[in-house]
C-alpha positions as a Markdown table, in Angstrom:
| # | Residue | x | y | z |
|---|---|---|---|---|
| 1 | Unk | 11.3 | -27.8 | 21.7 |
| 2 | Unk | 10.7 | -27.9 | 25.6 |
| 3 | Unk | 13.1 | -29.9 | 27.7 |
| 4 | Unk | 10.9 | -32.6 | 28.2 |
| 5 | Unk | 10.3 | -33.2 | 24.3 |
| 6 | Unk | 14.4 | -33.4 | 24.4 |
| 7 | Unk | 14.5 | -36.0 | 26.7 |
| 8 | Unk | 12.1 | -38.1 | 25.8 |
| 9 | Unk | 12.7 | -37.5 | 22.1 |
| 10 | Unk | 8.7 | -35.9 | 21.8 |
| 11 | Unk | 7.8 | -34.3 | 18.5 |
| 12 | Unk | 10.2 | -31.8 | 16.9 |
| 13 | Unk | 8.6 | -28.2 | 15.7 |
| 14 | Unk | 12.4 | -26.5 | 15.1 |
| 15 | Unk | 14.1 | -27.0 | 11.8 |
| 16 | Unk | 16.3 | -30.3 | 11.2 |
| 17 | Unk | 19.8 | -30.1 | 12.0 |
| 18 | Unk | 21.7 | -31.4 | 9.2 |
| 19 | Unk | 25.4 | -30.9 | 8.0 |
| 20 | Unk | 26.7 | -27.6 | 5.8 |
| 21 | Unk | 26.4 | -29.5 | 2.1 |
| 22 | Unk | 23.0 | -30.9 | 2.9 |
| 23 | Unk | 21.5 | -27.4 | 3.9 |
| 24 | Unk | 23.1 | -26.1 | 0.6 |
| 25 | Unk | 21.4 | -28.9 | -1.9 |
| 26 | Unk | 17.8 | -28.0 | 0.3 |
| 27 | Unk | 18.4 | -24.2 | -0.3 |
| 28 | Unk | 19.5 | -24.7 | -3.9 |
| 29 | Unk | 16.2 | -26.8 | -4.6 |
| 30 | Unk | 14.2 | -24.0 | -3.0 |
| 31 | Unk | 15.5 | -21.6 | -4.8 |
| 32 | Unk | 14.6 | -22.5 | -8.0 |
| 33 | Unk | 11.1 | -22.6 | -6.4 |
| 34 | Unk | 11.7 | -19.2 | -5.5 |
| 35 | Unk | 13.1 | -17.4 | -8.5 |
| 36 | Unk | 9.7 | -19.2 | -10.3 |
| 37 | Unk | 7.3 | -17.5 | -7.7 |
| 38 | Unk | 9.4 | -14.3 | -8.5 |
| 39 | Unk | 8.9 | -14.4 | -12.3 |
| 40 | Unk | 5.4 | -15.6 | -11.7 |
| 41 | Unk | 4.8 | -12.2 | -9.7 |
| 42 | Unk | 6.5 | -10.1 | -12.3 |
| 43 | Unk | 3.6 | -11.6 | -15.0 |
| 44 | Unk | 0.9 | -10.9 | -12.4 |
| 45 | Unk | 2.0 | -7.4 | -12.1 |
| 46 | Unk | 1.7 | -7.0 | -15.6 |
| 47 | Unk | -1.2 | -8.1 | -15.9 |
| 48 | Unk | -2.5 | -6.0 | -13.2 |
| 49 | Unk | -1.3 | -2.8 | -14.5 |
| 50 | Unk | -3.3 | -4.1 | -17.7 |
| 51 | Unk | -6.4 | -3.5 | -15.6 |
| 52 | Unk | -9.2 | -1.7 | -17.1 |
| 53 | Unk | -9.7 | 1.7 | -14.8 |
| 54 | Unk | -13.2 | 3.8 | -14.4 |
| 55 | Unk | -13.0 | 7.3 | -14.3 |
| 56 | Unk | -13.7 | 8.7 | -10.7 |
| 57 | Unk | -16.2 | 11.5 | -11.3 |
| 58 | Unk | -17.9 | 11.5 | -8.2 |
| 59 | Unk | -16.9 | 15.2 | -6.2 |
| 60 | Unk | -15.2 | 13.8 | -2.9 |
| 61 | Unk | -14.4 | 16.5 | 0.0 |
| 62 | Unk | -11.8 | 15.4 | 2.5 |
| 63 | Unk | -10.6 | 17.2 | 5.3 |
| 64 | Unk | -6.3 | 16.8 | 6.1 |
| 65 | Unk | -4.0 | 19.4 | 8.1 |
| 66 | Unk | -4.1 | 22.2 | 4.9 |
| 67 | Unk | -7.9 | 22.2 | 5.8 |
| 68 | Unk | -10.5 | 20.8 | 2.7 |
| 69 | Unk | -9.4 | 19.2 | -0.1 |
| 70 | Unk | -10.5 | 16.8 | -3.1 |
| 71 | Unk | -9.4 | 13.6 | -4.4 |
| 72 | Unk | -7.5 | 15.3 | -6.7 |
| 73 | Unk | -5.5 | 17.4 | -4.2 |
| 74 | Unk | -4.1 | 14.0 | -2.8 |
| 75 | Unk | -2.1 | 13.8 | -5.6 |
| 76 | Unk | -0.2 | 16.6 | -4.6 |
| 77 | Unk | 0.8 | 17.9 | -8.2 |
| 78 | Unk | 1.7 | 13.8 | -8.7 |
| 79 | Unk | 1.1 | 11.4 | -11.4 |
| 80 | Unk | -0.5 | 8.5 | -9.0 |
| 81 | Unk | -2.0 | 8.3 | -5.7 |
| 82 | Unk | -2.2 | 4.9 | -3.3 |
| 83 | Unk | -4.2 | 5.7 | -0.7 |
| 84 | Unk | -4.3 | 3.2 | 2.7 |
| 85 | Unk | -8.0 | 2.6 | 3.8 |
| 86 | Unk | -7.1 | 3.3 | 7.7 |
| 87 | Unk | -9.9 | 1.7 | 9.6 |
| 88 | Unk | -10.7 | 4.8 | 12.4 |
| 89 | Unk | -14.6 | 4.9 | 12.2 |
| 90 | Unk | -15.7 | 8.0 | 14.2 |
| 91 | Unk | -16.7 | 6.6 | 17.1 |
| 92 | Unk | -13.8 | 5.0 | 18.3 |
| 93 | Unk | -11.2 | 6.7 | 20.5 |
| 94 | Unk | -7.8 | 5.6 | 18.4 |
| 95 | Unk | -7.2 | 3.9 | 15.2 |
| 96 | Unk | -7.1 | 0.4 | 14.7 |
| 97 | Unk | -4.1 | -1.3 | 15.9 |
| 98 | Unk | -3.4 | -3.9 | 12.7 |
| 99 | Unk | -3.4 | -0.6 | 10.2 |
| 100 | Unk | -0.9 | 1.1 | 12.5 |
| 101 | Unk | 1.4 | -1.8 | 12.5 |
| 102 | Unk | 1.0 | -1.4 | 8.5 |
| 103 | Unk | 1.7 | 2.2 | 8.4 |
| 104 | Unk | 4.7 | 1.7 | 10.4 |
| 105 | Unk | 6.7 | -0.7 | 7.9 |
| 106 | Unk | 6.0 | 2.1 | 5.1 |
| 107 | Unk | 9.1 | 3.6 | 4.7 |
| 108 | Unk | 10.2 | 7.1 | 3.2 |
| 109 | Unk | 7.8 | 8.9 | 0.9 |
| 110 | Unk | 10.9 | 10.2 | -0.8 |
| 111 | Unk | 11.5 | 6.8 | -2.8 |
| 112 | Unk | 7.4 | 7.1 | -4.0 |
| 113 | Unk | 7.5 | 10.9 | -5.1 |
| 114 | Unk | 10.5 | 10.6 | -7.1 |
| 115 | Unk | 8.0 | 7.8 | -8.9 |
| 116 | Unk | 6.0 | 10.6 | -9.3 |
| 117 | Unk | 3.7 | 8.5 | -6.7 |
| 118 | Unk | 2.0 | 9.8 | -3.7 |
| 119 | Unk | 0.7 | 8.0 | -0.7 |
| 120 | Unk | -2.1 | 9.2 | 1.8 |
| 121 | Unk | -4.0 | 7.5 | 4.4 |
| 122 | Unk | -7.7 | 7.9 | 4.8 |
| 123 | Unk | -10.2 | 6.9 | 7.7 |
| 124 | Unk | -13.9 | 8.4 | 8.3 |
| 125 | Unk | -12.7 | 9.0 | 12.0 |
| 126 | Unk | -12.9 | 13.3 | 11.8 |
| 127 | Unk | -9.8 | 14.8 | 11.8 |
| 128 | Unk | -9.9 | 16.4 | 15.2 |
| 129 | Unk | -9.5 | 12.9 | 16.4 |
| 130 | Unk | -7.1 | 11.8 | 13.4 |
| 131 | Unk | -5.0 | 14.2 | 14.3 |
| 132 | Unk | -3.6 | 13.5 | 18.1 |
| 133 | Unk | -3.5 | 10.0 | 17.4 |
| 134 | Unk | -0.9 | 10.5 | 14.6 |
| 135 | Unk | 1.1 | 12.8 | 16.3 |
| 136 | Unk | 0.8 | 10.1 | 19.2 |
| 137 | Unk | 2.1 | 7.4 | 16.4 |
| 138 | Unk | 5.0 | 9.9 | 15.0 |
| 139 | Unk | 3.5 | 9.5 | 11.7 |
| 140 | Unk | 4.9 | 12.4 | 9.3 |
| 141 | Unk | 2.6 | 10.9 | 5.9 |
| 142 | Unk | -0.8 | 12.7 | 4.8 |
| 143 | Unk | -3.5 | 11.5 | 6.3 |
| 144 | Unk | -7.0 | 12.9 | 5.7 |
| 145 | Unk | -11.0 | 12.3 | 7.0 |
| 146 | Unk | -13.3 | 11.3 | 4.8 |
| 147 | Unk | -15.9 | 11.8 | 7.6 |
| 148 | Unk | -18.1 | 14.4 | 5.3 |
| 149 | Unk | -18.2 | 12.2 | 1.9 |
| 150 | Unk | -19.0 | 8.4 | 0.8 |
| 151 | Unk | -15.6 | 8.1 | -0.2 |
| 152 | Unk | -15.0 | 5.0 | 2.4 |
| 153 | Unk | -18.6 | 3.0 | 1.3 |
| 154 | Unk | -18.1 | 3.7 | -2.0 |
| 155 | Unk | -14.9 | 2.1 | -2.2 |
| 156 | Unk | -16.2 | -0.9 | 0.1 |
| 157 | Unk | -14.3 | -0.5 | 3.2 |
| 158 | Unk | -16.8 | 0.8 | 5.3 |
| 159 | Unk | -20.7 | -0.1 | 6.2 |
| 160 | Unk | -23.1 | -0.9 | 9.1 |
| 161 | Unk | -23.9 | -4.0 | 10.3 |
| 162 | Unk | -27.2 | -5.8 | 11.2 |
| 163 | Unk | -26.9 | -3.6 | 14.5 |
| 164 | Unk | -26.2 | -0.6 | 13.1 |
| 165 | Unk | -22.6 | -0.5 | 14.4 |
| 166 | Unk | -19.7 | 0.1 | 12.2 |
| 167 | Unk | -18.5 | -2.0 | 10.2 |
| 168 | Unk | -14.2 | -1.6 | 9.1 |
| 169 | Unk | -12.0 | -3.4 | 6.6 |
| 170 | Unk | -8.6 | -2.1 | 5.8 |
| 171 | Unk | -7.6 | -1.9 | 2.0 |
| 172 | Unk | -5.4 | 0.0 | -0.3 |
| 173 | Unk | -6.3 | 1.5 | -3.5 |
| 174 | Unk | -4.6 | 3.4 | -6.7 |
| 175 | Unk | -5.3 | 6.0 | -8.7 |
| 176 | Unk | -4.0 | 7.8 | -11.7 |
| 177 | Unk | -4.3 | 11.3 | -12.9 |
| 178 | Unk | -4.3 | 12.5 | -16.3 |
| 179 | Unk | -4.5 | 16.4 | -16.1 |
| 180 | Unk | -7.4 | 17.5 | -14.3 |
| 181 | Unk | -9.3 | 13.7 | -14.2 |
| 182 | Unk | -9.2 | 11.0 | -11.7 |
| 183 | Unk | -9.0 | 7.2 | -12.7 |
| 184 | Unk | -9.3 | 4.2 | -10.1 |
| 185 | Unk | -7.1 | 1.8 | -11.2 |
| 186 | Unk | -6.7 | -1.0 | -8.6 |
| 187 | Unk | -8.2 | -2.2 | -5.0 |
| 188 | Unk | -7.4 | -5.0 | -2.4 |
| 189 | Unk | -8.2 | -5.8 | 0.9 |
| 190 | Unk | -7.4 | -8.5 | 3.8 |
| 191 | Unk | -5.1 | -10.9 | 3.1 |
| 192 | Unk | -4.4 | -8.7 | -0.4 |
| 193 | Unk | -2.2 | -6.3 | 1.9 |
| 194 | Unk | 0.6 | -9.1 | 3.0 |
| 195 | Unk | 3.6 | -8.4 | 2.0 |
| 196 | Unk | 3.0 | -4.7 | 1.2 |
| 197 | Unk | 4.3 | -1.8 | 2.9 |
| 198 | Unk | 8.0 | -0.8 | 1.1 |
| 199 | Unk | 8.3 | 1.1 | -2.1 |
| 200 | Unk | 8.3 | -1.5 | -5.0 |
| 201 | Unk | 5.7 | -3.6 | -2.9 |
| 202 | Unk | 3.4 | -0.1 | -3.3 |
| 203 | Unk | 4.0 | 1.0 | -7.3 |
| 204 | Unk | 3.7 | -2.9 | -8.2 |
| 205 | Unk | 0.1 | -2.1 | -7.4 |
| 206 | Unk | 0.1 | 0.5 | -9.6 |
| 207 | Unk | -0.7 | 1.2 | -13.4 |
| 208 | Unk | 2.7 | 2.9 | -13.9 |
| 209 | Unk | 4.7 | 0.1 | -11.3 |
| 210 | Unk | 8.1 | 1.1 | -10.7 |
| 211 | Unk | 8.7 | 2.5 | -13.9 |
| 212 | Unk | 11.3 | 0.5 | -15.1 |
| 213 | Unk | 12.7 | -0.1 | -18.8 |
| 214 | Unk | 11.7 | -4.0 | -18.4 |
| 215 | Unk | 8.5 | -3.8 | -16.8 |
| 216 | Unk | 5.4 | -4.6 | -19.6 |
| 217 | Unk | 3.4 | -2.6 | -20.9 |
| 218 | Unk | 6.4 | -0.5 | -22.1 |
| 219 | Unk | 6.6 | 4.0 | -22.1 |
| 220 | Unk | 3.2 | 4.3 | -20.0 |
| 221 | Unk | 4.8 | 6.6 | -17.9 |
| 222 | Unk | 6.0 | 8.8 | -20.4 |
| 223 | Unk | 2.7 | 9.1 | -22.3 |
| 224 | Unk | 1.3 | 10.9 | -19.2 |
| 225 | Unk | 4.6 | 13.5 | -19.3 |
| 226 | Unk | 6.5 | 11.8 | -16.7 |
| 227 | Unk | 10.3 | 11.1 | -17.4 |
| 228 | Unk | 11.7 | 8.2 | -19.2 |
| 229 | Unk | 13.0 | 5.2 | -17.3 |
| 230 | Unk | 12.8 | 5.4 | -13.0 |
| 231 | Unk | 15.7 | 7.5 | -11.1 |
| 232 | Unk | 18.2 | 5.3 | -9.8 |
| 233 | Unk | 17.9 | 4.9 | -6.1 |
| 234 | Unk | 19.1 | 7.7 | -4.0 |
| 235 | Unk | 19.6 | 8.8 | -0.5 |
| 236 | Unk | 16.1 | 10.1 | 0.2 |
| 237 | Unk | 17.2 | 13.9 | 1.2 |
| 238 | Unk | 18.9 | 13.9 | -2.5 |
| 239 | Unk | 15.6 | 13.3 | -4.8 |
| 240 | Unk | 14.6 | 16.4 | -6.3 |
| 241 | Unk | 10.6 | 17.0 | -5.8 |
């Protein structure tokens, strides 16, 4: 509130200042409000990892800093993939500034890949120009072109507008491996990504979430081979890969 608005008693856009017991009742109320949106997110979850998935058999070549590699590579040996749609069309000089801020709230892969969960980003930039940019950003996470495939139309997050320019939209999407095959098991883009970025934010998107002994549907994750239950939380130079 400026000092004029104090003065003359103008509109107020600050909180209310009230005494210690009333702010206690008003947190109280909203947290009943808030434990409901919290179980209400658990059921969507849920129901998201009860998701149909299509089998991806469609031969994508990507190109990353261990030179070519498939969709299949990305997993890294792991049971899931979520892969960040980085919006870096080719001919733009850096990548876009909102997906930057994004990759920088993820935090350590570590937490993930003890999920058996790995994360990549891809953009259709090539990955002579990738490449600077991330060491510019200090970014340590793969991150691979899709420059040679349809891997970025095909999953809706690039195109050409009525001009012919490009045309970006960041997303995220999962994917699950069962031996040698590829299933795509969830999307979102936009407003889809709020909130998103830290570890259980990430596998809540996924088919196997956070692996959990509560989480519904119950054993998925050990149906595919992977261990029973998630590993407690550890510092992340202590996970075993």
């Amino acid at each position: 509130m400026s000092q004029k608005d104090r003065e003359t008693g103008g509109p107020m856009t600050l909180p209310r200042i009230v005494p210690r017991d009333e702010w206690r009742a008003a947190r109280e109320e909203l947290l009943v409000k808030e434990k409901a949106a919290t179980r209400a997110r658990d059921a969507l979850n849920a129901e998201r990892r009860r998701l149909p998935m299509v089998e991806i058999d469609k031969e994508y070549v990507f190109e990353g800093g261990d030179g070519k590699a498939t969709l299949l590579d990305l997993f890294r040996g792991r049971y899931q993939l979520v892969v960040y749609h980085f919006m870096f069309a080719p001919e733009w000089e850096a990548g876009c500034r909102s997906c930057s801020a994004f990759l920088d709230q993820v935090g350590h892969l570590a937490h993930l890949r003890a999920r058996g969960t790995e994360f990549a980003a891809i953009s259709r930039a090539p990955y002579t120009r990738i490449l600077p940019f991330k060491a510019r950003m200090g970014w340590t996470m793969p991150w691979y072109s899709s420059y040679d495939s349809d891997f970025n139309q095909d999953f809706q997050v690039s195109s050409e507008g009525a001009g012919g320019e490009p045309v970006e939209r960041p997303g995220l999407s999962c994917f699950l491996r069962d031996r040698d095959r590829v299933f795509h098991t969830y999307s979102t883009f936009g407003r889809g990504l709020d909130g998103l970025g830290s570890t259980t934010s990430l596998l809540d998107l996924t088919a196997l979430g956070r692996q959990e002994e509560w989480e519904e549907p119950r054993g998925r994750a050990s149906e595919l081979g992977a261990p029973a239950g998630s590993p407690r939380i550890r510092y992340h130079d202590e996970y075993e890969d």
